[in-house]
C-alpha positions as CSV (number, residue, x, y, z in Angstrom):
1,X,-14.5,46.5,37.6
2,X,-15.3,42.8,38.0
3,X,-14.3,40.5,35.1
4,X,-14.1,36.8,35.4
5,X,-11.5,35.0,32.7
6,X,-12.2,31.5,33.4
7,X,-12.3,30.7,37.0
8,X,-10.1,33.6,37.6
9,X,-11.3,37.1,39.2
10,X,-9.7,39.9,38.0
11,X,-10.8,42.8,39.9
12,X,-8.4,45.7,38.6
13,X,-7.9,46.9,35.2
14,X,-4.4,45.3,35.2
15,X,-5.4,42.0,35.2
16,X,-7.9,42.5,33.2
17,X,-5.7,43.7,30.2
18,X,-3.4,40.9,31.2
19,X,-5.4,38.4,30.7
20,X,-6.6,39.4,27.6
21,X,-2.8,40.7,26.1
22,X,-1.7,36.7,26.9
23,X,-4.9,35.8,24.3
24,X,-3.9,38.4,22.0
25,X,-0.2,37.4,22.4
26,X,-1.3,33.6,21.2
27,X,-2.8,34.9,18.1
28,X,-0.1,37.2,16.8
29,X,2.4,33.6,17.5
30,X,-0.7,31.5,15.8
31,X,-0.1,33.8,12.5
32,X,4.1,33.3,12.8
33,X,4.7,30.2,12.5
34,X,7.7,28.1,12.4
35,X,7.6,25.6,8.7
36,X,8.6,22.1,9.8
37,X,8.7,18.9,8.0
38,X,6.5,17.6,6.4
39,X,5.2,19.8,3.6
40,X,2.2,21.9,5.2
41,X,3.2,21.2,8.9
42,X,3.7,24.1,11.2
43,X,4.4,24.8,14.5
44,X,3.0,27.8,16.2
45,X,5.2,29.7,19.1
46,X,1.8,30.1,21.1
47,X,2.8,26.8,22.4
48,X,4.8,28.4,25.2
49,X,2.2,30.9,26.1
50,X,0.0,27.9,26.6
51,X,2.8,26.1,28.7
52,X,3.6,29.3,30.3
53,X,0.1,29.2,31.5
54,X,0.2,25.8,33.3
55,X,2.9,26.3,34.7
56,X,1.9,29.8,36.4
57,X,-1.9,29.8,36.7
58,X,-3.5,26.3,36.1
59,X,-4.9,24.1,33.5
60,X,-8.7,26.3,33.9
61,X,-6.9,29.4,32.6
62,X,-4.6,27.8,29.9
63,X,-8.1,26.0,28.4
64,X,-10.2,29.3,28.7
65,X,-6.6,31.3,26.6
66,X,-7.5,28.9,24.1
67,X,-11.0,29.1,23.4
68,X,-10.9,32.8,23.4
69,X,-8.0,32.8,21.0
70,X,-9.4,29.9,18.9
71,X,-12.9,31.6,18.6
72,X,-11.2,35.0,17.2
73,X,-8.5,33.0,15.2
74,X,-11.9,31.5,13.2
75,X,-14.3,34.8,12.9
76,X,-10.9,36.5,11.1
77,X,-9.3,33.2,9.4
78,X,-12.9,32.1,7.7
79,X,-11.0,30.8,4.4
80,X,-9.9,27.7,6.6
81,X,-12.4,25.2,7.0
82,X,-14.3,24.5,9.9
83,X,-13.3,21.3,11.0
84,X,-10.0,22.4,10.9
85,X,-10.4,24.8,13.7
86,X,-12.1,22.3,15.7
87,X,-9.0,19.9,15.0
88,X,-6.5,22.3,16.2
89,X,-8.4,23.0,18.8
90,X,-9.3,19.7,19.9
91,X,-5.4,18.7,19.6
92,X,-4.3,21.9,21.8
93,X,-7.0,21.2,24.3
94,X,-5.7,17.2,24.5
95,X,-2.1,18.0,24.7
96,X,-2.5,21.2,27.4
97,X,-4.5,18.2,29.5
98,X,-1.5,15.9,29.4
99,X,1.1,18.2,29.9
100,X,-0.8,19.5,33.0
101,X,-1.5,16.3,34.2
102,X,1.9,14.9,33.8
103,X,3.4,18.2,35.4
104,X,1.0,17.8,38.5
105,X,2.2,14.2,38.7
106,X,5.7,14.4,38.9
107,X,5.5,17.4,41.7
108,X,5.2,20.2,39.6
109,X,3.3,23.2,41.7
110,X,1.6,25.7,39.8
111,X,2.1,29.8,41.1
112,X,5.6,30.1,40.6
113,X,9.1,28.9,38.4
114,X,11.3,27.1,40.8
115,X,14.3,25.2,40.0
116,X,13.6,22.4,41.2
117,X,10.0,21.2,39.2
118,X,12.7,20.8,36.1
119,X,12.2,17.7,35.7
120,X,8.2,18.1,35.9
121,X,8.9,20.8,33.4
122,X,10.7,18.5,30.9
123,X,7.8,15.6,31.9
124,X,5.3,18.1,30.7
125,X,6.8,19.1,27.2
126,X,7.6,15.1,26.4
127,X,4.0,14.4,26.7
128,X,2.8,17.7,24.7
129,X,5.3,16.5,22.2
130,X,4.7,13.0,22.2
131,X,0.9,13.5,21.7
132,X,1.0,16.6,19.1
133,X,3.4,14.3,17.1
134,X,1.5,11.0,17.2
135,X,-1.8,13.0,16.0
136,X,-0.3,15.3,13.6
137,X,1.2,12.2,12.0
138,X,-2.2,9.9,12.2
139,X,-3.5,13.1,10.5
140,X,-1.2,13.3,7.6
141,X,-1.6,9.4,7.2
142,X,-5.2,9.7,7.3
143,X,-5.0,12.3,4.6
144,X,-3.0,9.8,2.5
145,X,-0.2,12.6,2.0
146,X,2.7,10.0,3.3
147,X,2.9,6.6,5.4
148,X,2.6,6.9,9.3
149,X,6.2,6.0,9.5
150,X,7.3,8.6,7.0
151,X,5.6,11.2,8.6
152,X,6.7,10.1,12.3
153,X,10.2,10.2,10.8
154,X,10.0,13.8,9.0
155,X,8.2,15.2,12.4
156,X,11.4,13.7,14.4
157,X,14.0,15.1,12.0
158,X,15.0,18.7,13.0
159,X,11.9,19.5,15.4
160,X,13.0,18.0,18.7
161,X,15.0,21.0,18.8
162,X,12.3,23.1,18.7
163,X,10.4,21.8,21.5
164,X,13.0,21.8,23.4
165,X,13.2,25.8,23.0
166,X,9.4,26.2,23.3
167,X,9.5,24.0,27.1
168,X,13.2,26.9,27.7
169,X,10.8,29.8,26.6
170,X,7.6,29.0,28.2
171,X,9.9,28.9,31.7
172,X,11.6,32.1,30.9
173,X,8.2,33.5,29.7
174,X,6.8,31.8,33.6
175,X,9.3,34.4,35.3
176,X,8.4,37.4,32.8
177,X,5.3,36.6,34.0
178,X,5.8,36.7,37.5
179,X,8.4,39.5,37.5
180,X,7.0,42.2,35.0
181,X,4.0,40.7,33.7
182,X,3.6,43.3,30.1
183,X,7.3,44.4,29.6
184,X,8.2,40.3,29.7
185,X,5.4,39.4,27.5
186,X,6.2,42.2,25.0
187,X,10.1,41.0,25.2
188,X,8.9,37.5,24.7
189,X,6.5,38.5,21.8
190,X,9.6,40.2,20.0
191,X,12.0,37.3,20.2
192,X,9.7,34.5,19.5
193,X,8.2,36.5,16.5
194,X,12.2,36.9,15.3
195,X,12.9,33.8,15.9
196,X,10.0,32.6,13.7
197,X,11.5,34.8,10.7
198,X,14.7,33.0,11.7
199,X,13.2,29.4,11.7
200,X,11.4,30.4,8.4
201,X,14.2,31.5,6.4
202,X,16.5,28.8,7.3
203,X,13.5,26.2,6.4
204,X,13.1,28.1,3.3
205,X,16.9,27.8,2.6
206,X,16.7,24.1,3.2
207,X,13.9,24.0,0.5
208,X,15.9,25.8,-1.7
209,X,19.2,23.9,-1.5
210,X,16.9,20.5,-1.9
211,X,15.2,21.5,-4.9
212,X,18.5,22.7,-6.3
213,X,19.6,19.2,-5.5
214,X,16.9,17.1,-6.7
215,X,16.6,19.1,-10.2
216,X,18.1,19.1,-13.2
217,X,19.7,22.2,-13.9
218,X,19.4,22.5,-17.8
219,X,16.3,21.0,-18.3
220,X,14.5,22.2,-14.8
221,X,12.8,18.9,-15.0
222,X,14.0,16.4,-11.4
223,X,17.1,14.7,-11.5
224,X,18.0,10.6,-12.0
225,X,19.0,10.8,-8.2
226,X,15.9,12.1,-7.1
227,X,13.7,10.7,-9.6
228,X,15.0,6.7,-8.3
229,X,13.9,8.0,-5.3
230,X,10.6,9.2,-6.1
231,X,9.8,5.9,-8.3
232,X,11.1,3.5,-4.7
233,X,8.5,5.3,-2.9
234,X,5.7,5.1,-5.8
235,X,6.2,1.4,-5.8
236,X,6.0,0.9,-2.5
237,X,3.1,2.3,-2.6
238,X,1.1,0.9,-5.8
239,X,2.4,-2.3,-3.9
240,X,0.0,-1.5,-0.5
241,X,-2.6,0.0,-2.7
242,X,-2.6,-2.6,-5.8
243,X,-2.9,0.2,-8.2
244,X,-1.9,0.5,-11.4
245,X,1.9,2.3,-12.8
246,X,3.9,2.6,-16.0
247,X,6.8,4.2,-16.6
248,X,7.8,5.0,-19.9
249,X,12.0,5.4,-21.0
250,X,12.9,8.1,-23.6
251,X,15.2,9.1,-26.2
252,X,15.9,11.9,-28.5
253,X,16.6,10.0,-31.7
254,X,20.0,10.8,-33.5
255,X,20.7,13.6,-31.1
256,X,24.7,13.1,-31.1
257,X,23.7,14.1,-35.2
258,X,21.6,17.2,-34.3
259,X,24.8,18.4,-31.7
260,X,27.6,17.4,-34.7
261,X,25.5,19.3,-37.0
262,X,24.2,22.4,-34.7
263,X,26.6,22.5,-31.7
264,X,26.6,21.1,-28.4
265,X,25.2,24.9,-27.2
266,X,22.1,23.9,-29.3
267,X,22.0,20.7,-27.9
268,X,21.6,21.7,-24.7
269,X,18.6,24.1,-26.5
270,X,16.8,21.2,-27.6
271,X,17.4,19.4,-23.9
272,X,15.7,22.4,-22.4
273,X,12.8,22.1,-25.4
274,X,12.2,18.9,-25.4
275,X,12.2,18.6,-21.1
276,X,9.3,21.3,-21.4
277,X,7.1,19.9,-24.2
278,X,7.1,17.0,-21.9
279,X,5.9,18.3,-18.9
280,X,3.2,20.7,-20.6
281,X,1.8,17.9,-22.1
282,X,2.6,15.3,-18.6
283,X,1.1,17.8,-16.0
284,X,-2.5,17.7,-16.7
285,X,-2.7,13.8,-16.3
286,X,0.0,14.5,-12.8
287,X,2.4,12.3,-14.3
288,X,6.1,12.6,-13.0
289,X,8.9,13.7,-15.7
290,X,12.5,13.8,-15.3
291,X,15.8,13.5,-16.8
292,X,17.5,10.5,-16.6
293,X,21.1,11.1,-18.3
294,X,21.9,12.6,-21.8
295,X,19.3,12.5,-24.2
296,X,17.5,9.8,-22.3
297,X,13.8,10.6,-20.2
298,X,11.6,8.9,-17.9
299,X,7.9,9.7,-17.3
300,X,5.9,8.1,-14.3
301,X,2.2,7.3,-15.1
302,X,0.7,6.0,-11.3
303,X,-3.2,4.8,-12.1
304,X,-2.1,4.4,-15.8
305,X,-2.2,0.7,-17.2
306,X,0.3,-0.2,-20.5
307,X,-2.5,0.2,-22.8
308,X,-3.3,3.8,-21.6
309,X,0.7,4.5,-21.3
310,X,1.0,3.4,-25.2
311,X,-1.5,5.3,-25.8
312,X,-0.4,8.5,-24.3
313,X,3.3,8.2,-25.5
314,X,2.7,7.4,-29.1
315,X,0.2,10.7,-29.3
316,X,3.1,12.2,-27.3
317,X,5.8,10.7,-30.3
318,X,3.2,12.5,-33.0
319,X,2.7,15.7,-31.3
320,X,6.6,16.1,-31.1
321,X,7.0,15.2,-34.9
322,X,5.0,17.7,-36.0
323,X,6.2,20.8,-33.4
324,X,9.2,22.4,-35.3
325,X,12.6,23.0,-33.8
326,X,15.5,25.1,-35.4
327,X,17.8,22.5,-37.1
328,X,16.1,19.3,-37.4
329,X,16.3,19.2,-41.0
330,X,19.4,17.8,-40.2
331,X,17.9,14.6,-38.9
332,X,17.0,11.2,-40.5
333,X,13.8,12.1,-40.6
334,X,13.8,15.3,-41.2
335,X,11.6,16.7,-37.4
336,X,12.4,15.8,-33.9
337,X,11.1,12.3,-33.3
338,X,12.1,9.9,-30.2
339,X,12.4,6.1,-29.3
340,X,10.2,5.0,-26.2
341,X,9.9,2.1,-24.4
342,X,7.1,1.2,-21.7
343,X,6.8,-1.0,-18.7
344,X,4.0,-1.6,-16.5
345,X,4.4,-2.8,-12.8
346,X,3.6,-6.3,-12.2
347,X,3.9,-8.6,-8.9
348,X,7.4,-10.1,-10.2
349,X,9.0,-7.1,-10.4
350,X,10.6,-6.5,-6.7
351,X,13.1,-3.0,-7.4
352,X,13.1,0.1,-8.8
353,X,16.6,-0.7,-10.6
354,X,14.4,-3.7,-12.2
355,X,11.5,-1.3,-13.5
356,X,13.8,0.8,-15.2
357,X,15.4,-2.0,-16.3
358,X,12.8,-3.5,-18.4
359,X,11.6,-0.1,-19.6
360,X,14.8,0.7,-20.9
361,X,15.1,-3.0,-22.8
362,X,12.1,-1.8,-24.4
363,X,13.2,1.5,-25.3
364,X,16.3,-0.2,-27.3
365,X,14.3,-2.6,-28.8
366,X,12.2,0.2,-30.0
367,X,15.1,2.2,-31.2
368,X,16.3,-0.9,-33.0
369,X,13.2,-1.4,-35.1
370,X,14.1,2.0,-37.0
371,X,13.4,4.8,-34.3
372,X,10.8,7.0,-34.0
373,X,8.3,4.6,-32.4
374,X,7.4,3.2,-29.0
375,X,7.5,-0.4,-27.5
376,X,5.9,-2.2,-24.7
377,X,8.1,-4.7,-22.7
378,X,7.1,-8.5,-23.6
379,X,8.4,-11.6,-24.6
380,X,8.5,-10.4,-27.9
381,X,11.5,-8.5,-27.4
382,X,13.2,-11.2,-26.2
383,X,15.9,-12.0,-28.9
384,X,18.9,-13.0,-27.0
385,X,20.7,-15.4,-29.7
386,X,21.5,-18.5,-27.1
387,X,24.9,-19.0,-28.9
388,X,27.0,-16.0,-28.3
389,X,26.1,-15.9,-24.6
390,X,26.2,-19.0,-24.2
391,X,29.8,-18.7,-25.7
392,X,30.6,-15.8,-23.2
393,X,29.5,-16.8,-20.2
394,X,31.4,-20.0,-20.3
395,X,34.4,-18.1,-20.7
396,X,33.2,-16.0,-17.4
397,X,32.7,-19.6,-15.7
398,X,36.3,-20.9,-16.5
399,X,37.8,-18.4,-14.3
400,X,36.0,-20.9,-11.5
401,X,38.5,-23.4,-12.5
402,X,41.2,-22.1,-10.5
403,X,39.4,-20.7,-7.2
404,X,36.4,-22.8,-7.0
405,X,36.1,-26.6,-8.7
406,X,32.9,-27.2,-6.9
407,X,31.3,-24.0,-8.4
408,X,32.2,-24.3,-11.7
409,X,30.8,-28.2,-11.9
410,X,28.1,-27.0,-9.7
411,X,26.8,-24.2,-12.3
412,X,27.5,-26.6,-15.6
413,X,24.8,-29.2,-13.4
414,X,22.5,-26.8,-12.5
415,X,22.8,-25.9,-16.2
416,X,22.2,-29.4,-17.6
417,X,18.9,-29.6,-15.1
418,X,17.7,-26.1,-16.3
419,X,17.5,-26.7,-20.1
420,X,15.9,-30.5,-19.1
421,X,13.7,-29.3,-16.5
422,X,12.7,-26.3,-19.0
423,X,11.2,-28.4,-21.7
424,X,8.5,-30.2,-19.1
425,X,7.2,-26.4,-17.9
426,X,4.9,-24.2,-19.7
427,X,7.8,-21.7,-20.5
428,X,7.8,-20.0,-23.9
429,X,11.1,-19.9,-25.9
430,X,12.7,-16.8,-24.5
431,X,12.1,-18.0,-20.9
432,X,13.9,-21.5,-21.6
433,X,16.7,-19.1,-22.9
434,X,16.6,-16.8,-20.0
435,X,16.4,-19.5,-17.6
436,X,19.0,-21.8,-19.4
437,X,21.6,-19.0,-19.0
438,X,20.7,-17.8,-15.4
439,X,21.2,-21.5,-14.2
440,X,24.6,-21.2,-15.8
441,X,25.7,-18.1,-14.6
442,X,24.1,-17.8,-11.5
443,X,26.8,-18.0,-8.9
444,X,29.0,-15.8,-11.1
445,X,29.0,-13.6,-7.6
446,X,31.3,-15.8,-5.8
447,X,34.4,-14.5,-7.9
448,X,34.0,-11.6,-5.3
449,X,34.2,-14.2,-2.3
450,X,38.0,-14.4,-0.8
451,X,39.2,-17.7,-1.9
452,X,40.1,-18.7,1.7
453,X,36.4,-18.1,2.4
454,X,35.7,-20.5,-0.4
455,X,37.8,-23.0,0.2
456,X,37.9,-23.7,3.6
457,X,36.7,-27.2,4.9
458,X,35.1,-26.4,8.1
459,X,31.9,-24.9,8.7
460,X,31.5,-21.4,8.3
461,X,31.7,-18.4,10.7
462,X,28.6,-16.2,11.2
463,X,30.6,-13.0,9.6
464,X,31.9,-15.1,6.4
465,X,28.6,-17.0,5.9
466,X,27.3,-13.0,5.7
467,X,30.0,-12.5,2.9
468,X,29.2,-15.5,1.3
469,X,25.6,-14.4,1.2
470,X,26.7,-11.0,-0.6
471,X,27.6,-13.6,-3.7
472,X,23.9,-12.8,-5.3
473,X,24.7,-8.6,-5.2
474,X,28.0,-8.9,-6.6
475,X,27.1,-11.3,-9.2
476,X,24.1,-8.9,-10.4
477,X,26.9,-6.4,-10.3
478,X,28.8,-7.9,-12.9
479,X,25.9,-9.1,-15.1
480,X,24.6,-6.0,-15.4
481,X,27.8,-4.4,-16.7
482,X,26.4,-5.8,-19.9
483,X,23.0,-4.7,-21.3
484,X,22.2,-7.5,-23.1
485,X,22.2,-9.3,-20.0
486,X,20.0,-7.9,-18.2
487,X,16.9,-10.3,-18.5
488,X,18.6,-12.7,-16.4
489,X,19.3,-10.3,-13.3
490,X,16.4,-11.9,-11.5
491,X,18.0,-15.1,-11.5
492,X,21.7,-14.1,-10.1
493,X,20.3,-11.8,-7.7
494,X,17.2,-13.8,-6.4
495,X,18.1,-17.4,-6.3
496,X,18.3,-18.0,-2.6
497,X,14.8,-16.1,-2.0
498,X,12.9,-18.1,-0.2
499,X,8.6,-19.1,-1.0
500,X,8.3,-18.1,3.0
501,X,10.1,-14.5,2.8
502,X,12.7,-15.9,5.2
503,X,15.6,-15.7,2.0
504,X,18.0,-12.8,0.7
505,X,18.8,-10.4,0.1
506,X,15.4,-8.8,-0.4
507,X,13.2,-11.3,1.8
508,X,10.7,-11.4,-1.2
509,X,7.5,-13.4,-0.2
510,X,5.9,-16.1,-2.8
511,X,4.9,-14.9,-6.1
512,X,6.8,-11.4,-5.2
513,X,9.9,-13.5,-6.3
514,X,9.8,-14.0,-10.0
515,X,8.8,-17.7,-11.2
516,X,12.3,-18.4,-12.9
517,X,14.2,-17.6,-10.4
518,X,11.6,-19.7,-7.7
519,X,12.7,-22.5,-10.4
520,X,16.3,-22.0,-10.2
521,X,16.1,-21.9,-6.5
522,X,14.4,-25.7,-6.4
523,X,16.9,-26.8,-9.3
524,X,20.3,-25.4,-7.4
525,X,19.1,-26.5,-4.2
526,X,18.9,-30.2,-5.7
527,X,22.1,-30.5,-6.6
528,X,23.7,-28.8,-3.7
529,X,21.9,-31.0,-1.6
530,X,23.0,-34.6,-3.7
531,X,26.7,-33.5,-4.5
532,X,30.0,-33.4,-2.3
533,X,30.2,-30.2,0.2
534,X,32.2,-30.3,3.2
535,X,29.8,-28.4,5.4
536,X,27.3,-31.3,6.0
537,X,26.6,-34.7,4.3
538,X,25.5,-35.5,1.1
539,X,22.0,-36.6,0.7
540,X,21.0,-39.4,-2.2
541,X,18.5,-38.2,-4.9
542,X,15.9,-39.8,-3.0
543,X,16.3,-38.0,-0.1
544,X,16.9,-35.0,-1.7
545,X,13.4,-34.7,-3.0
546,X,12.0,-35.5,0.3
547,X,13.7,-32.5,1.6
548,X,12.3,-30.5,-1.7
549,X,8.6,-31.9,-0.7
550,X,9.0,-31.2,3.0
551,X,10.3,-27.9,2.6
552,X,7.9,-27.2,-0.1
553,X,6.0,-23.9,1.0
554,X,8.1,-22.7,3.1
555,X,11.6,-23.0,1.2
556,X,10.2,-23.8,-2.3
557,X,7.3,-23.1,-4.5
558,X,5.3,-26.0,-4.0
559,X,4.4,-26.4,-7.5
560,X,7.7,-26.1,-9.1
561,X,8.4,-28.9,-6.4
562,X,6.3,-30.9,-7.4
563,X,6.9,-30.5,-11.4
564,X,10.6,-30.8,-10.7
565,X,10.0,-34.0,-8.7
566,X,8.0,-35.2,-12.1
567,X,10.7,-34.7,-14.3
568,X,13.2,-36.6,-12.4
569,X,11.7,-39.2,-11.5
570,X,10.5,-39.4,-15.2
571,X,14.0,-39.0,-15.8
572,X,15.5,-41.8,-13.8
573,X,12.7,-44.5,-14.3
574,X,15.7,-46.6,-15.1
575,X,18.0,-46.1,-12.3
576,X,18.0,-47.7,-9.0
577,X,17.2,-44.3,-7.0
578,X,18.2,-46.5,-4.0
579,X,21.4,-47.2,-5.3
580,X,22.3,-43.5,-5.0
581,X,21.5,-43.2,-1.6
582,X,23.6,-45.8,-0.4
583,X,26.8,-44.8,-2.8
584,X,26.3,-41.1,-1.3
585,X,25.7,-41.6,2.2
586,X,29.2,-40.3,3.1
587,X,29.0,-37.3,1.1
588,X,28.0,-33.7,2.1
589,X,26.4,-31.5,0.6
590,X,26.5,-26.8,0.4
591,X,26.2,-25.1,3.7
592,X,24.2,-22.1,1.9
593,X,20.8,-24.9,0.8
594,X,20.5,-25.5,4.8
595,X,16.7,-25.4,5.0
């Protein structure tokens, strides 16, 4: 019998069945496969059949063992599309052709395993791995199921390892090959398909320890940890694609009432009630719900503007009003009703923390206007009496007194400048406010800074200049240990971002930063620049706003450059500007406004 298997003659019935057991061994691996990361990626044992091939026959043989077994694989697997065969195909046939290549190059000789082509061996797997993972990954980015650089990084987490065991098996399948050609393939057919149910289980172990994880376990809806997570990655995303997201923040009302009254056991009842209408009525529109703490929900809307949000959640507020649970005749209002506040992404918001932030402002304001109702963010709920904090945060600035002069008449400047430089801009009331109190407050931070950091009179190391920059973190740190606060976190975190990206600690670009705190940074960075520092010299108000106009652009919004250097000028049409720079010429002025 004369049958040809490629360019191959096999001329007894031995090789025949061979050749055809190896294709028949590659689609029993094809159908157990090993789950990897990402979601829906797999890889298929068959791999070291196919490297098994090249390294014992030649690159014709491995090429015609793939076309046979892709052609059967598709008259028996019809429910996968068409083009999909021809992908895996097409990536198989490209990464079989580089391995070959790259063993051939590096010295490797086809026939027979020797020792010493290991290190063609290992050559030939890095490219077959290199390539499957570079196109694999293209093709879940083309797909749009994650970025490039996410998928790169979930194919390189945990499956290095495997490769390295398909390039060990393919060699020890070489010798089966060579020594008992049937009894090693059947050997090598039981342990790869073993270790496929032993690769399998332990993926589907990992799945089920992560889910644990990331959900909450009374409610079943995901977690506050994993939610933060999934809302980071959203943004980034609506960022690239300039789409639309709201989030909406939730809250039982009177619930510590319904538990006095019922028991915490029916508490947790209503938790697990509540959690569920909310995702019945949150998956057909594929929004995202989750627990965020207590009583308190979130739910992410991606595509959805405020408008649609407001409308969705106040037809959500209704539809849980009138759906009965077993003791809210005990409440205010006699059904279950919640509070909810909504926030929709916009270009000056830079974090997740932020988001939330605003969502959950709303959400109290919307609880303080008598429950039961739902509240977009806006100036309107801006209602910070100027007094009281005002009051507060003075006290907070006092404690400068004693580690840090400079700072503390520093902030009361920047202060004075703020509320002046307010009343020229086209700021509504609660934005003079905001503003008036971030100015004031706004190096709050540097009560974390050692004092011998703050006082010393030479110039800074590299490594203490890094801790002084930490001053913006610690200070929105201790601002947002109060609520009430919270409008002006921008401000004390944001201050030394630069219009050019090239500030911290986030590296926000132009109108990413928000506009007060792009008019804080041109109002601190005036005054560090006219008063006494001992880090460089001082510069006189005239050269100070030739800095702010040379630097605008690139430092400094330009425009709040220019409208700053309005005001004072306006301000100072009586002084002799001169005069300044000659009095201050010996001065020096903050290390941390270097432009």
């Amino acid at each position: 019998m004369f049958v040809k298997l490629g360019d191959i003659s096999f001329h007894s019935l031995d090789k025949w069945v061979l050749g055809y057991v190896i294709i028949g061994a590659t689609l029993l691996l094809n159908h157990f496969k090993i789950q990897l990361p990402p979601e829906g990626n797999s890889l298929s044992m068959d791999s070291a059949v196919y490297l098994a091939c090249i390294f014992v026959f030649n690159l014709e043989i491995t090429l015609t063992v793939l076309l046979y077994s892709s052609l059967i694989y598709f008259c028996y697997q019809r429910s996968t599309p068409w083009w999909a065969h021809f992908f895996n195909f097409s990536l198989y046939t490209i990464m079989m052709t580089g391995a070959y290549y790259t063993y051939i190059y590096l010295g490797g000789v086809t026939g027979e395993i020797e020792p010493s082509n290991l290190l063609s061996y290992a050559g030939a797997l890095t490219v077959y791995f290199i390539i499957n993972v570079l196109l694999i990954s293209t093709y879940f980015f083309v797909l749009g199921r994650t970025s490039l650089l996410d998928a790169l990084k979930g194919f390189l987490k945990g499956t290095i390892e495997s490769y390295i065991s398909t390039l060990l098996l393919s060699i020890i399948l070489g010798f089966m090959l060579q020594a008992e050609p049937f009894f090693g393939l059947f050997l090598f057919l039981v342990i790869s398909i073993l270790l496929s149910f032993t690769f399998k289980q332990h993926f589907n172990l990992y799945q089920e320890v992560s889910n644990k994880a990331n959900i909450d376990h009374l409610t079943g809806l995901k977690n506050h940890g994993y939610f933060k997570e999934l809302l980071s990655e959203t943004l980034d995303e609506v960022k690239r694609n300039k789409t639309s997201l709201s989030l909406a923040m939730i809250d039982i009302d009177d619930f510590k009432k319904y538990n006095d009254g019922n028991g915490h056991l029916q508490g947790d009842h209503l938790l697990t009630f509540f959690g569920s209408l909310l995702e019945k009525e949150c998956s057909p529109k594929d929004y995202i719900v989750a627990r965020y703490g207590g009583e308190e929900f979130v739910i992410l809307m991606p595509d959805t503007t405020v408008s649609e949000a407001s409308s969705f959640i106040d037809c959500l507020r209704k539809k849980v009003n009138d759906t009965y649970f077993e003791g809210v005749e005990l409440l205010p209002y006699g059904c279950l009703s919640f509070s909810a506040g909504i926030m929709e992404w916009n270009s000056e918001i830079h974090t997740a923390s932020e988001f939330l932030s605003h969502a959950d402002q709303a959400m109290y304001y919307a609880k303080a206007q008598g429950k039961n109702n739902t509240h977009i963010y806006g100036n309107e709920i801006g209602t910070i009496d100027i007094d009281q904090p005002m009051e507060e945060m003075e006290q907070q600035l006092k404690l400068f007194l004693a580690r840090d002069i400079y700072t503390y008449r520093h902030s009361k400047r920047v202060f004075r400048y703020a509320v002046e430089f307010g009343k020229q801009l086209d700021l509504n009331d609660y934005e003079k406010k905001v503003l008036m109190l971030g100015a004031l407050i706004h190096d709050i931070g540097k009560l974390e800074v050692p004092r011998d950091i703050i006082n010393k009179k030479g110039k800074l190391t590299s490594d203490e200049w890094e801790m002084v920059k930490k001053h913006v973190t610690w200070g929105r740190d201790i601002v947002a240990a109060s609520k009430k606060y919270e409008d002006i976190l921008p401000l004390v975190e944001l201050h030394h971002e630069r219009y050019d990206g090239k500030g911290y600690p986030y590296g926000l670009i132009g109108e990413e930063i928000p506009k007060l705190a792009r008019i804080l940074c041109v109002v601190d960075s005036f005054d560090a620049m006219t008063t006494e520092r001992p880090y460089q010299k001082t510069k006189s108000y005239y050269e100070a706003m030739e800095e702010l106009q040379a630097c605008a652009g690139t430092q400094f919004d330009p425009f709040y450059v220019e409208a700053f250097i309005d005001y004072f000028t306006g301000k100072n049409e009586s002084d002799d500007i001169r005069e300044y720079q000659d009095s201050k010429s010996s001065s020096s002025s903050i290390n941390e406004t270097k432009v």
